[in-house]
C-alpha positions in Angstrom: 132.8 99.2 101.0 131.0 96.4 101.5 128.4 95.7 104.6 126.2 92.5 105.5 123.1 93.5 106.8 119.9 92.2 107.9 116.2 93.7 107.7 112.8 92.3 107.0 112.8 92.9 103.8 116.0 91.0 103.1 114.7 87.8 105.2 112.0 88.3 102.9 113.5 88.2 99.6 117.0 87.0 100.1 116.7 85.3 96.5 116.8 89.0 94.6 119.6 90.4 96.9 123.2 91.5 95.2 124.8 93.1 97.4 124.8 96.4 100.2 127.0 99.2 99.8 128.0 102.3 101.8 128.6 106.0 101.1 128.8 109.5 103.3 126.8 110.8 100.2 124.0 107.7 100.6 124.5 105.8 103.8 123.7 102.4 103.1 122.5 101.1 100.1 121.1 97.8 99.5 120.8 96.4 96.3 118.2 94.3 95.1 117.5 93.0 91.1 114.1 91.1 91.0 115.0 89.7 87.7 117.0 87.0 89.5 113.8 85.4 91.2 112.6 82.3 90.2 109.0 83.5 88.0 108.8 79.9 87.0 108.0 79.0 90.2 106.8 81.4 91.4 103.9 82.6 88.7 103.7 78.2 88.4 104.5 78.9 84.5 104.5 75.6 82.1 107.1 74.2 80.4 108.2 76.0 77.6 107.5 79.7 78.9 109.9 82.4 79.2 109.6 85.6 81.8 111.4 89.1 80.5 111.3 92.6 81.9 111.2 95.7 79.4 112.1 99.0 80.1 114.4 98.1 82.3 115.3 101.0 85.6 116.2 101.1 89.3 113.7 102.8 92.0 114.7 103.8 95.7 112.9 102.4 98.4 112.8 104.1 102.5 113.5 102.0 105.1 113.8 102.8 108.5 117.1 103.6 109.8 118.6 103.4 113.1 122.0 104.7 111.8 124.2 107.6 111.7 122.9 107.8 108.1 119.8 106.6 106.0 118.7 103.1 104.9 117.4 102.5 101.5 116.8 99.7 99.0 117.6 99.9 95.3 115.6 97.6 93.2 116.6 97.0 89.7 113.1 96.2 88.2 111.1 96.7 84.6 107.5 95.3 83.3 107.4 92.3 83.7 105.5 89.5 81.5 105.5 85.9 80.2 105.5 84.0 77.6 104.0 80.8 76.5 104.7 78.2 74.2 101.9 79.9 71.7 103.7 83.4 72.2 101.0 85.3 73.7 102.2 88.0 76.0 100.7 87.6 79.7 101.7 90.7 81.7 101.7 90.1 85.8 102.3 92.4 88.6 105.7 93.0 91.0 103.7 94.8 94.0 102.2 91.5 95.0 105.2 89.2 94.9 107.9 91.7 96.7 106.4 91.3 100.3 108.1 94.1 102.8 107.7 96.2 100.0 105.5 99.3 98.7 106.7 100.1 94.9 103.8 103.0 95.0 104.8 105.4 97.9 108.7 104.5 97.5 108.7 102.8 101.2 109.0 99.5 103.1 105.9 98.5 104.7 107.8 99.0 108.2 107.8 102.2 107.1 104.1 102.4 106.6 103.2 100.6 110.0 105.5 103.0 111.7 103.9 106.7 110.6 100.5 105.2 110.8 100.9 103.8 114.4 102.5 107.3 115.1 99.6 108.9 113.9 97.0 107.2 115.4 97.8 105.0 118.1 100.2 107.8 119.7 98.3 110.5 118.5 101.0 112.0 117.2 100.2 114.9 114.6 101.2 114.9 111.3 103.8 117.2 111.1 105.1 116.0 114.4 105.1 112.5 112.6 106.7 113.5 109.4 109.6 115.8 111.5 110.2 112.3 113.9 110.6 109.9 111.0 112.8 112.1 109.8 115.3 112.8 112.9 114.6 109.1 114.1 115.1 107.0 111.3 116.0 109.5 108.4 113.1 109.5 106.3 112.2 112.4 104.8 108.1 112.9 104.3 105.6 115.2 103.7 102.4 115.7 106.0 100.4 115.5 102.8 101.7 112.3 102.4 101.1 111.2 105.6 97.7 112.0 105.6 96.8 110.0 102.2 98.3 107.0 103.7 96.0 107.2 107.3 93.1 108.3 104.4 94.2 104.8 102.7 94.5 102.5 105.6 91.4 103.7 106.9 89.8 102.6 103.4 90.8 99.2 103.8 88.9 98.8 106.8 85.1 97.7 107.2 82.6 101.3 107.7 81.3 102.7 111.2 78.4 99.4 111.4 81.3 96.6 110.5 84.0 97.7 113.3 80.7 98.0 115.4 79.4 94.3 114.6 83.1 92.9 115.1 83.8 94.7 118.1 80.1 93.4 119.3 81.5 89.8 117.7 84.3 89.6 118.8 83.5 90.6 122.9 79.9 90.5 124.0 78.4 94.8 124.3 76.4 95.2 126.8 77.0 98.9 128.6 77.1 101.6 127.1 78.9 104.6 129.2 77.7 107.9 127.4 79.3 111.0 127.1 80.0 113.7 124.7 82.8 115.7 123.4 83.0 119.7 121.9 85.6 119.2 119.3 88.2 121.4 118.7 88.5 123.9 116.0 84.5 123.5 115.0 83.3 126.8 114.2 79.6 125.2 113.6 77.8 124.2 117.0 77.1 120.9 117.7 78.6 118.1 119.3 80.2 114.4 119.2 78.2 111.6 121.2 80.5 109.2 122.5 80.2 105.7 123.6 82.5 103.1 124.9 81.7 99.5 126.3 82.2 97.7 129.1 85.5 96.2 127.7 87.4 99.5 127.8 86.8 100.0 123.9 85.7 103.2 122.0 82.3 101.8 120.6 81.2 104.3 118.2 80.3 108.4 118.0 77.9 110.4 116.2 78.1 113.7 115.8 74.8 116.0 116.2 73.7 119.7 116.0 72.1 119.8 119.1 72.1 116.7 122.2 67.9 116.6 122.2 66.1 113.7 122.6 65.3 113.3 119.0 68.9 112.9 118.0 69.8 110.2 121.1 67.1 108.5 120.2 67.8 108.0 116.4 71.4 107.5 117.0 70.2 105.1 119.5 67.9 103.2 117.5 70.8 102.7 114.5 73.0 101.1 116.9 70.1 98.5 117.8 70.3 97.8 114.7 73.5 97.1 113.9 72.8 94.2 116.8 73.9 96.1 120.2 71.5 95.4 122.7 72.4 97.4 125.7 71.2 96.2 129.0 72.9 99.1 131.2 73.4 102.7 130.3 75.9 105.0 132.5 75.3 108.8 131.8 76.0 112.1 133.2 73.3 114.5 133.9 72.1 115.1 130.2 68.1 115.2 130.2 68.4 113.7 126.3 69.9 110.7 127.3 67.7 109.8 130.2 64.0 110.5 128.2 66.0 108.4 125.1 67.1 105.5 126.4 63.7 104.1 127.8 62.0 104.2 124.4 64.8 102.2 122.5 65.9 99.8 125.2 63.0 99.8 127.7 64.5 97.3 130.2 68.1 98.6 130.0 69.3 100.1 133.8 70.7 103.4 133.8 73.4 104.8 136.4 74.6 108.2 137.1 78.1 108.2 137.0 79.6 109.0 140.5 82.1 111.0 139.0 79.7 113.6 137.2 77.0 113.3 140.5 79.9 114.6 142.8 81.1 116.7 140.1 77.7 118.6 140.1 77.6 119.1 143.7 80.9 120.2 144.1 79.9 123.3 141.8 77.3 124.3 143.6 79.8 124.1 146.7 82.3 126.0 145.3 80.1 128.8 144.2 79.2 129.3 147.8 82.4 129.2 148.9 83.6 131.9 146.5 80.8 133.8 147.9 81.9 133.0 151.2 85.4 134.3 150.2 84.1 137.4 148.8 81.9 138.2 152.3 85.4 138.0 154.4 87.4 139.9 152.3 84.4 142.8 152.2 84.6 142.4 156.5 88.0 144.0 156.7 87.0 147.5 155.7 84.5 147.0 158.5 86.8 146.3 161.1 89.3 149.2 163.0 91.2 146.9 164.9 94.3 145.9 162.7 94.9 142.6 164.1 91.4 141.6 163.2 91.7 143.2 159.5 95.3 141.4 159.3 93.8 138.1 160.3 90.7 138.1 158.0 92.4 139.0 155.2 94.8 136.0 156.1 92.1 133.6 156.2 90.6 134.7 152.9 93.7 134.1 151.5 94.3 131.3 153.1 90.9 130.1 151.5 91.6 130.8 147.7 94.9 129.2 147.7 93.7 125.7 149.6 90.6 126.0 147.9 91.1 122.7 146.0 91.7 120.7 149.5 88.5 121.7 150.6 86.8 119.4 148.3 89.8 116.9 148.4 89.3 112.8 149.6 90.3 112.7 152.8 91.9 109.3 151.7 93.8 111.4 149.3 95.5 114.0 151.6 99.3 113.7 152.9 99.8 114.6 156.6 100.6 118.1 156.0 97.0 118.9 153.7 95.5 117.0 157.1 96.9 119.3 158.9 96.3 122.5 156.8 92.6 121.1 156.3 92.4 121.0 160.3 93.5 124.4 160.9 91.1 125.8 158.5 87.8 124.0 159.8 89.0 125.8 163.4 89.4 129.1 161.6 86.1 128.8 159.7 82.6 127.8 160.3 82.0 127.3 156.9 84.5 125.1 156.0 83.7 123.1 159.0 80.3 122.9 157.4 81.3 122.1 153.5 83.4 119.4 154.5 80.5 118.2 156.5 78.3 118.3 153.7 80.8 116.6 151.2 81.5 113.8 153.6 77.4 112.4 153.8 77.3 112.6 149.9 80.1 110.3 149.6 78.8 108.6 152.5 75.4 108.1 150.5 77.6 106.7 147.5 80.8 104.5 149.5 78.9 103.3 152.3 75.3 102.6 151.5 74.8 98.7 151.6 71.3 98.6 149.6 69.0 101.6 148.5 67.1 101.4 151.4 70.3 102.5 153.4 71.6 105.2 151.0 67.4 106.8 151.2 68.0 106.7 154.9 71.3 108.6 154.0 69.6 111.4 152.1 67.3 111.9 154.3 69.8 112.8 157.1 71.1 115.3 154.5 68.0 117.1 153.5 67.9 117.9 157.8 71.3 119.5 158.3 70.8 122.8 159.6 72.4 124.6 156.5 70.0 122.6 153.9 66.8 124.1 155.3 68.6 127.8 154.9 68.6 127.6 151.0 71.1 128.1 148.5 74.0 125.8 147.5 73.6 123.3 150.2 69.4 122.8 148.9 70.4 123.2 145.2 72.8 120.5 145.7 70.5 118.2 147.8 67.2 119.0 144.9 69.8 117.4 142.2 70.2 114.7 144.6 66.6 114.0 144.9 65.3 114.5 141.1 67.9 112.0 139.9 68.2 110.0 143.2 66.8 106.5 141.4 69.0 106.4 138.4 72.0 107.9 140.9 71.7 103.9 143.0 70.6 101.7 140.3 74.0 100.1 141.2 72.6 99.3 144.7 69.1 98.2 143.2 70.4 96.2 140.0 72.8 93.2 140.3 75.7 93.9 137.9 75.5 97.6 137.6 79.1 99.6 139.0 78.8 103.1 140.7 81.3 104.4 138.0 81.3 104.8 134.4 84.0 104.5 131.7 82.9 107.0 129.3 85.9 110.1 130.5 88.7 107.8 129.3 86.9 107.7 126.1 86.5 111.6 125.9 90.3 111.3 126.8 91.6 109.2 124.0 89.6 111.0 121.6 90.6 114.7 123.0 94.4 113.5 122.5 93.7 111.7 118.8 92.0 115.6 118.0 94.9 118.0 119.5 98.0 115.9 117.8 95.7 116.9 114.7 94.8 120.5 115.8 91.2 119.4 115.3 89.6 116.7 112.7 88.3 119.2 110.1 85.2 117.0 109.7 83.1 113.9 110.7 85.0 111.8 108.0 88.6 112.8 109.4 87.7 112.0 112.6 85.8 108.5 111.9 88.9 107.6 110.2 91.5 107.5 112.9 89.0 106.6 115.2 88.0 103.2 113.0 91.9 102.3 112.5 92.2 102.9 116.4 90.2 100.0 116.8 91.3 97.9 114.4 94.9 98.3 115.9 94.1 98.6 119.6 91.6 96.2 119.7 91.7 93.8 116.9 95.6 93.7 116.6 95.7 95.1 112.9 99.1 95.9 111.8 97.8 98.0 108.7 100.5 96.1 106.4 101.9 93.1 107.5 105.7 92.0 106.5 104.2 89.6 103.6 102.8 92.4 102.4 99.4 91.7 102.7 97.3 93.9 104.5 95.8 91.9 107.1 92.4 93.5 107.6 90.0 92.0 110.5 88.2 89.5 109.0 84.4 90.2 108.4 81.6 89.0 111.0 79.4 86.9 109.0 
């Protein structure tokens, strides 16, 4: 049976192709002799010279198939050399010249692309990979493979300071939003320092025993000198990072990041309403009268399961949490007194038009009734005010946002580690994330169809 087909790798070396045949036992097979290019040209031989193969066989090559059955190439090849008109033997390479094509791992390079992108870009794990090239496109593989070919892309690539110094070359660095991340499977304590820039791009990590100052700072000081010169820093509450940062980039702003400011306060907000919750449910035994009993335990219940809408954005809610929200501030004090709360910390934050208005703010916090009393309301208000500077350097500084982009960071990496079950080790995990930018960000293909490998060029 014979079938015309079209791939890359035949628009690619047409000149060697014989023919394509198909079997129930093989799918399709297309058959390729490189014997019939033309060397002369090719290799730019003189006059004269003659071009033989020895040991003459046939290998199988992958390719990806979108059929009922697989796709493979069989290539009719030997060692190839030339000859000259003195006779000397000059032996040349075939990997070079049969672009589309890997002779080493037995694949097309569209192959390659395809599990690596899987891999990484998807953070696909590597027996997920190995089980979806297999199902998808009928190529069988083994996760050990797999995992040399991420181990050798990764090796083609420039270290940690080179993808830092293009990335800084190729768009301007000037934030840094800091975070960190506990990885996965670690049995050792410690943790991975994260930053990303301003452009959306994971900018490097360093992984530490212990987030002290010591450790910010030298992590800090290698990245000024790999030529990143910060001039904003957004952080969460981390002491390390905010006695750091000063002594390596003295006139850099920094800014609290809204999301981990509110994030604080809402904890100390919803201890005391679990303790609020606990005092209601302990009132029943205290009442006879059974309505009363039936009601408070109602509320309580009430309580635990819209606990989350008590702390929700009002510009968040449907009608019916409005109105669920509504009936529980009648039925409550204290909710009526939370939500009161949580609305002039985000007015401090939304509304404020200068720091001189969001200071006026606070101090109309600190006198609410409940603030004076102790507890979760003052805890909440004494992290306002220790950190209460760095928390509006976005109303003081020109240029400065109220947010930070350093969870989406956490969030790429976190999916990149469970498709893997957890990077065993620094190495594993600067890997993927070094070919992650090269693809996302400097539109690497790891093998292009010419077979070259089309690394990001080096920032001189």
């Amino acid at each position: 049976m014979q079938i015309e087909v079209e791939t890359e790798v035949l628009e690619l070396n047409e000149d060697i192709y014989e023919k394509s045949t198909y079997s129930k036992a093989e799918g399709l097979v297309i058959h390729l002799d490189v014997r019939k290019r033309d060397w002369f040209k090719v290799l730019g031989l003189p006059k004269g010279s003659r071009v033989r193969f020895s040991r003459i066989h046939t290998i199988e090559i992958k390719e990806l198939s979108s059929f009922l059955k697989p796709i493979s190439y069989r290539i009719t090849l030997g060692e190839p050399y030339w000859t000259g008109p003195d006779g000397i033997r000059h032996d040349f390479g075939l990997d070079e010249h049969l672009a589309g094509v890997d002779l080493k791992r037995g694949v097309t390079t569209v192959t390659l692309r395809a599990a690596v992108l899987l891999a990484v870009l998807a953070c696909v794990g590597l027996r997920s990979v190995a089980w979806l090239m297999k199902e998808l496109f009928h190529v069988e593989l083994s996760k050990s493979s797999l995992g040399r070919w991420v181990e050798e892309a990764a090796g083609h690539l420039p270290d940690t300071e080179g993808m830092v110094r293009r990335l800084n070359a190729d768009k301007l660095v000037t934030e840094a939003h800091l975070d960190e991340i506990f990885p996965k499977a670690w049995k050792k304590k410690g943790c991975v320092m994260v930053i990303k820039d301003e452009h959306g791009r994971i900018l490097a990590t360093s992984e530490v025993e212990e987030r002290t100052k010591a450790n910010v700072k030298a992590w800090l000081e290698q990245l000024k000198s790999w030529g990143l010169h910060f001039k904003t820093f957004y952080i969460d509450g981390c002491k390390a990072y905010k006695e750091a940062i000063p002594e390596v980039f003295p006139d850099a702003a920094i800014q609290y990041d809204y999301f981990h400011i509110i994030q604080n306060i809402f904890r100390h907000l919803w201890k005391s309403m679990v303790a609020h919750r606990r005092e209601l449910k302990a009132e029943v035994e205290q009442w006879v009268d059974t309505d009363m009993r039936t009601w408070l335990e109602e509320l309580a219940k009430r309580l635990w399961t819209n606990r989350g809408l008590i702390f929700k954005n009002d510009a968040r809610m449907n009608g019916r949490e409005r109105r669920t929200l509504r009936e529980l501030m009648a039925d409550d004090p204290e909710v009526r007194v939370v939500r009161r709360f949580i609305g002039k910390v985000w007015g401090i934050f939304r509304c404020s038009k200068n720091e001189a208005g969001a200071r006026r703010r606070l101090e109309k916090l600190k006198n609410l009734p409940e603030v004076g009393q102790g507890g979760a309301y003052t805890k909440a208000v004494n992290f306002l005010e220790d950190r209460f500077d760095h928390m509006i350097a976005f109303l003081r500084v020109d240029g400065v946002k109220r947010n930070s982009l350093a969870e989406s960071g956490i969030r790429c990496l976190r999916r990149l580690e469970r498709g893997h079950d957890g990077f065993r080790g620094s190495k594993g995990r600067d890997n993927y994330l070094r070919l992650y930018q090269a693809m996302r960000y400097c539109d690497w293909s790891v093998y292009r169809a010419d077979g070259s490998l089309g690394i990001p060029p080096p920032v001189t």
